[in-house]
N, C-alpha and C positions, 0 to 999 in steps of 0.2 A: 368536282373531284375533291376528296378530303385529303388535308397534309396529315404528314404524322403529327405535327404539332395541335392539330385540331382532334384527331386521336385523343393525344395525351389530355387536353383540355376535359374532355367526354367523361373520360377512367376517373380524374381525380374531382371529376362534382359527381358522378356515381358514387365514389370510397367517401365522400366526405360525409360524417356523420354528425350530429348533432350533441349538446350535452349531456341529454338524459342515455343516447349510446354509448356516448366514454363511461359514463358512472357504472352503467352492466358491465361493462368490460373491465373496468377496473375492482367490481365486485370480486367477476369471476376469477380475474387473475390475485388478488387475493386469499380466497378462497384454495388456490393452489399452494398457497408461502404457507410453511412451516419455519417453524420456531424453539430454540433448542432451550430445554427444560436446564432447572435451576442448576444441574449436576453439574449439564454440559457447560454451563455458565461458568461455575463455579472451578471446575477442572481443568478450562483453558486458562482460567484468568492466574490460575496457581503455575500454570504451565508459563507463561509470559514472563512472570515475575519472578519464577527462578532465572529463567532467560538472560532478563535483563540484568538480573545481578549477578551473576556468571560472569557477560560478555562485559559489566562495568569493571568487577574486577580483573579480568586478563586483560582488556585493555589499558590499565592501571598500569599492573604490573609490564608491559611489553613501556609502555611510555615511562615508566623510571627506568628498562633495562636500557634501553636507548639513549636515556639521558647518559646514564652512569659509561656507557660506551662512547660518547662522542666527548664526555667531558676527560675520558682516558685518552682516549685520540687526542684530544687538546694539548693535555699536558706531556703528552709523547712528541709533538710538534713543537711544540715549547721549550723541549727539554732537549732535543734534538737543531731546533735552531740557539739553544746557548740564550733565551731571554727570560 
């Protein structure tokens, strides 16, 4: 009588292939990738770096409005305890 475990043993030295089959398969899957032209290259990359320089300035600006509001809280805490 065969266990499932002697099953599973059977399956995976059938599926097991050799180097010269990884290399076909790796051809073929290959062969299916595509690859985006210089535009597309070109148009995210423009697309990113405005991005980034957008979100470096409004986080800029929200982190000096922040400052400028806690250091109003300060001196309203300050000026309200009389020091």
């Amino acid at each position: 009588m065969s266990t499932s475990s002697d099953t599973v043993k059977k399956v995976e030295k059938k599926d097991k292939g050799g180097v010269g089959e990884f290399i076909r398969e790796t051809r073929g899957e290959w062969d299916k990738t595509t690859f985006p032209s210089s535009d597309d290259v070109r148009s995210t990359t423009i697309i990113v770096v405005i991005s980034v320089i957008f979100f470096a300035i409004y986080l800029f600006l929200v982190d000096k409005a922040w400052v400028y509001i806690l250091q109003a809280l300060a001196w309203v805490v300050n000026w309200i305890a009389g020091i």
